[in-house]
C-alpha positions as CSV (number, residue, x, y, z in Angstrom):
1,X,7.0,13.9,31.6
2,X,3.6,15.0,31.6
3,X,3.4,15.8,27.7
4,X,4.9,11.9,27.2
5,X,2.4,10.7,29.8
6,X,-0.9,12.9,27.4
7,X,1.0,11.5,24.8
8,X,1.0,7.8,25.3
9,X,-2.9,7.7,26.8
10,X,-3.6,9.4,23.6
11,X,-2.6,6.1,21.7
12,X,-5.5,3.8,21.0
13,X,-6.2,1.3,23.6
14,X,-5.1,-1.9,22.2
15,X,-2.4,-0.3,20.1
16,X,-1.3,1.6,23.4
17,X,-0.5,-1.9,25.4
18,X,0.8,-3.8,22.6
19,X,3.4,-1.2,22.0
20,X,4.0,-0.7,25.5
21,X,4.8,-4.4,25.6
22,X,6.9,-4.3,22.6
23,X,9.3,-2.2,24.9
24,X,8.8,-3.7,28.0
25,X,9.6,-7.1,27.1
26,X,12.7,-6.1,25.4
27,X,13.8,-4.2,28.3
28,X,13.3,-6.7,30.2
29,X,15.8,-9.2,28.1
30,X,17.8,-6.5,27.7
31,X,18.7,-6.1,31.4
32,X,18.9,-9.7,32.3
33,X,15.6,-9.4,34.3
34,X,15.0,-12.8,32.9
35,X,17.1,-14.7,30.2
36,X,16.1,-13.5,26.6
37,X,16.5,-17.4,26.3
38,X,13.4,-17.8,27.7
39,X,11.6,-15.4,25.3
40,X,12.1,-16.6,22.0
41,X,10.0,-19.2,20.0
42,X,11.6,-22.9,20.6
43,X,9.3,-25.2,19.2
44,X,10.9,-28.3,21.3
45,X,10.9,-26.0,24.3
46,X,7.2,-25.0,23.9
47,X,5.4,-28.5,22.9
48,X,8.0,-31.1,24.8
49,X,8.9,-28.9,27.7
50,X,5.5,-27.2,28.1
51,X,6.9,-23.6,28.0
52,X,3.6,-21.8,27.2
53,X,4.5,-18.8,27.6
54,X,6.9,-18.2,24.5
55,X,4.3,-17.8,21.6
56,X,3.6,-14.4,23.9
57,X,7.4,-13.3,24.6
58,X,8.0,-14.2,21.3
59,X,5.7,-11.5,20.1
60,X,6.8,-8.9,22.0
61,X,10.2,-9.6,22.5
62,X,13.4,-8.6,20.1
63,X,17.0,-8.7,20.9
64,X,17.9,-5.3,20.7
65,X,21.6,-4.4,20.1
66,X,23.8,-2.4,17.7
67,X,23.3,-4.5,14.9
68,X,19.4,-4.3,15.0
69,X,18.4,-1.2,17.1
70,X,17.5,1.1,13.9
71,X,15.6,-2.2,12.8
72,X,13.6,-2.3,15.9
73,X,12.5,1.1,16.2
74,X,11.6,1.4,12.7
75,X,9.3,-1.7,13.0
76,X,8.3,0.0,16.5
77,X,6.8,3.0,14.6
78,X,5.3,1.0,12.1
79,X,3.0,-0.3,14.5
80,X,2.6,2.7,16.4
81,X,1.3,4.8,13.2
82,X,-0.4,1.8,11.5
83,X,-1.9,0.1,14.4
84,X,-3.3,3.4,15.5
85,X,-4.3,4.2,12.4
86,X,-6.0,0.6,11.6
87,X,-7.8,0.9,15.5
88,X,-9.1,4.6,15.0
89,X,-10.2,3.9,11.6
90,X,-12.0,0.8,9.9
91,X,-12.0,-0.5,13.5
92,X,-13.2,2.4,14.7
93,X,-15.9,1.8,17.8
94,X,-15.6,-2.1,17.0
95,X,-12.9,-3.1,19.7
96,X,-13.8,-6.6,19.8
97,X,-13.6,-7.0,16.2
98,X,-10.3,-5.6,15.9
99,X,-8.5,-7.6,18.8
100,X,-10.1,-10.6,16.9
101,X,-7.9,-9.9,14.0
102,X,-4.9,-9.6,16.0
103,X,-5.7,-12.8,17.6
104,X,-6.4,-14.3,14.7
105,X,-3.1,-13.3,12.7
106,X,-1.4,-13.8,15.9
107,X,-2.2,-17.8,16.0
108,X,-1.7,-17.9,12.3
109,X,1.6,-16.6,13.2
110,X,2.6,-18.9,15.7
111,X,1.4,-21.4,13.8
112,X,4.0,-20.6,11.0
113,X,6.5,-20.1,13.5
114,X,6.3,-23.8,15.3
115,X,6.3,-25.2,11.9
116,X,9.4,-23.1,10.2
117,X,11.2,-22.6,13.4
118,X,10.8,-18.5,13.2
119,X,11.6,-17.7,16.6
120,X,10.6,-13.8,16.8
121,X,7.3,-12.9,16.2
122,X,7.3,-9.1,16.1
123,X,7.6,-8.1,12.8
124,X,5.5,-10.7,11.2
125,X,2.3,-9.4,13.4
126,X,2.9,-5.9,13.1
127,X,3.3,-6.4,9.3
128,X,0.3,-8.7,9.3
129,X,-1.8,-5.6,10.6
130,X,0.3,-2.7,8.5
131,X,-0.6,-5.0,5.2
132,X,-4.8,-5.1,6.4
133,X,-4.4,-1.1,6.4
134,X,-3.0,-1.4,3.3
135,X,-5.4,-3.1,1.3
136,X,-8.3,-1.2,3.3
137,X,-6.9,2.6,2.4
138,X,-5.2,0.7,-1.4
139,X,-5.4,4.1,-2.9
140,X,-4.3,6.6,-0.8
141,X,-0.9,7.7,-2.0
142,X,1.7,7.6,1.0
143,X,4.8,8.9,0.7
144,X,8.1,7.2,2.5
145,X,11.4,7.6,2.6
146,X,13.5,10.1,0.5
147,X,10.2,11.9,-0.4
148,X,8.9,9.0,-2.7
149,X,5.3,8.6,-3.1
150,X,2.9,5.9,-4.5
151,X,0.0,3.8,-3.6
152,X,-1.0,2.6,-0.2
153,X,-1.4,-1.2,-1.5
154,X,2.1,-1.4,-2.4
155,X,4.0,-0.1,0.7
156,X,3.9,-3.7,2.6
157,X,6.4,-5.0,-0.6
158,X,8.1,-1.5,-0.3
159,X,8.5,-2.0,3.6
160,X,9.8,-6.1,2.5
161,X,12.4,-4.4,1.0
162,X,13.5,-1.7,2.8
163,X,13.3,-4.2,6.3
164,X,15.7,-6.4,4.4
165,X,18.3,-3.5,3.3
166,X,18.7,-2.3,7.1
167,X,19.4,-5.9,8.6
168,X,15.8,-7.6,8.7
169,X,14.6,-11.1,7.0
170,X,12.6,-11.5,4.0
171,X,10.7,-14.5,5.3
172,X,9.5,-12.4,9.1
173,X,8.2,-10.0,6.4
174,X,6.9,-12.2,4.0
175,X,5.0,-14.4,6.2
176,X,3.3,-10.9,7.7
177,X,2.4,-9.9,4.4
178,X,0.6,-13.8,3.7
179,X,-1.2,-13.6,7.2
180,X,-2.4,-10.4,6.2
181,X,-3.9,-10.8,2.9
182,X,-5.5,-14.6,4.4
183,X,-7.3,-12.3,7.4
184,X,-8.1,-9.4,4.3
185,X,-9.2,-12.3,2.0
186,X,-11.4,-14.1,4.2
187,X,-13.0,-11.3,6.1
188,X,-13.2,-9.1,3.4
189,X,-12.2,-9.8,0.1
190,X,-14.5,-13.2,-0.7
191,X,-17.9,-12.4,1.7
192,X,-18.1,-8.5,0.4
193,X,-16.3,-8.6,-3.3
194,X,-17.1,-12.3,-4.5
195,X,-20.2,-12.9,-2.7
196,X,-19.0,-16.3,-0.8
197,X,-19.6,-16.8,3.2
198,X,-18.1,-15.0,6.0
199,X,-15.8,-17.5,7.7
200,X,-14.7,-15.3,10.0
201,X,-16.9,-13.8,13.0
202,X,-15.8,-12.1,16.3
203,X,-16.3,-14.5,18.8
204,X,-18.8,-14.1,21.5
205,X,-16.5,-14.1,24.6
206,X,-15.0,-11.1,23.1
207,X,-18.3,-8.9,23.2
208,X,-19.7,-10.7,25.9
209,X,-16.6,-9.8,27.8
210,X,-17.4,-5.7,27.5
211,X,-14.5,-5.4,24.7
212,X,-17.5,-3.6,22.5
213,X,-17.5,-0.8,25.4
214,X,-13.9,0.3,24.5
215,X,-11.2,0.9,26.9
216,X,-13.5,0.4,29.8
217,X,-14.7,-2.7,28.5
218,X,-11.0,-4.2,28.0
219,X,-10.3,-3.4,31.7
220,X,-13.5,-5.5,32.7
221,X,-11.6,-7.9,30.7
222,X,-7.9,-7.8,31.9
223,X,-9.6,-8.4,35.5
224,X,-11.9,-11.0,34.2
225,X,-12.0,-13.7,37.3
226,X,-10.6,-16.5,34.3
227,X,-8.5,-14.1,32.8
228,X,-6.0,-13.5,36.0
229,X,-5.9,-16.7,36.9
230,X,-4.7,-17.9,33.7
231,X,-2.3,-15.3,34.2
232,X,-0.8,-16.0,37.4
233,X,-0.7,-19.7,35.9
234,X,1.7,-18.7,33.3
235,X,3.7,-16.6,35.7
236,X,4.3,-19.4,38.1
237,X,5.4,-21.5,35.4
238,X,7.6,-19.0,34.1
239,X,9.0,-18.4,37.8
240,X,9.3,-22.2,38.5
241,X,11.0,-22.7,34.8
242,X,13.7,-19.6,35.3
243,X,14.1,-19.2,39.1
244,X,13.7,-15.2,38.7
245,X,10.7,-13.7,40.3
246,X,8.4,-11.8,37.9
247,X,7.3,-9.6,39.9
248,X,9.7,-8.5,43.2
């Protein structure tokens, strides 16, 4: 136990919680905690019914089963190894900048997802951030599956297909890959290669908060006064909404 313990504090910081969420939440539907109903995307249920919590759930959450088990923990190393990868890397001592691209694929995400009725969030996000590595490190040669090799800019169309072979959807992928290349485009691409303006700066609240500090600064924020309360908000709602208690 202690070697998975070294292990999993030995996974970047953000990485480390996002992918501990991506198996929490699951479990947690998995076990009838709380109704996986409750923790997929539903536009209606989210605007009409004021169900704020599902953009979240629906991020972390996917109905594991027999069907889609190898699916899940295929996509559950890709954003183990890429996140990490993407964190440790060309992110490497700028925290703040690199939540701000997950937050920023993330609402692009949900976005898409109210407006196409995509009710699982998972894949698209982690292939959002596995296509930014991509185009940053496009050519490094990666090898995959069945010892085939070629160029890291092609393995998010390589991944597109080989999601859809083992049960996934085109579309989760597809819309990954588009967020991807819009946060690469905009923050790299056309203010670096083509000489236009940067439209996209890390906000202030996210340096001011201490996320430049590392995983220090990301605690000050997870206990930020404004933080919590808009926390135990969304878990009263959620408690009021389903009748289970989150927490005992």
């Amino acid at each position: 136990m202690s070697d998975l313990g070294d292990w999993f504090r030995s996974i970047p910081f953000i990485t480390r919680y996002w992918f501990a969420s991506s198996i929490a939440v699951p479990l947690v539907g998995k076990l009838g905690l709380i109704s996986p109903a409750y923790l997929f995307l539903w536009p209606d249920a989210f605007i009409y019914r004021f169900q704020i919590w599902r953009p979240l759930t629906a991020t972390f959450y996917f109905p594991v089963g027999p069907g889609t088990g190898f699916l899940y923990l295929v996509n559950l190393y890709f954003l183990y190894q890429y996140s990490s990868r993407l964190e440790t890397g060309a992110f490497d001592g700028r925290p703040a900048d690199y939540m701000f691209m997950l937050l920023f694929n993330w609402i692009c995400i949900v976005i898409t997802g109210l407006v196409m009725d995509m009710q699982l969030l998972m894949i698209p996000l982690i292939m959002s951030v596995l296509y930014v590595w991509a185009q940053l490190n496009r050519d490094m040669i990666v090898s995959f599956w069945f010892g085939t090799r070629f160029k890291a800019c092609y393995l998010p169309w390589v991944i597109l297909g080989f999601n859809y072979i083992i049960g996934g959807s085109i579309i989760n992928e597809l819309i990954g890959n588009l967020v991807g290349h819009l946060y690469f485009f905009l923050m790299f691409k056309y203010p670096m290669d083509l000489g236009g303006r940067n439209f996209l700066t890390t906000p202030l609240f996210l340096n001011t908060a201490g996320c430049q500090t590392g995983e220090e600064g990301y605690q000050d924020l997870a206990f930020h006064p404004l933080v919590c309360a808009g926390l135990q908000k969304i878990i009263r709602v959620v408690e009021d909404t389903t009748g289970a208690k989150v927490f005992g």
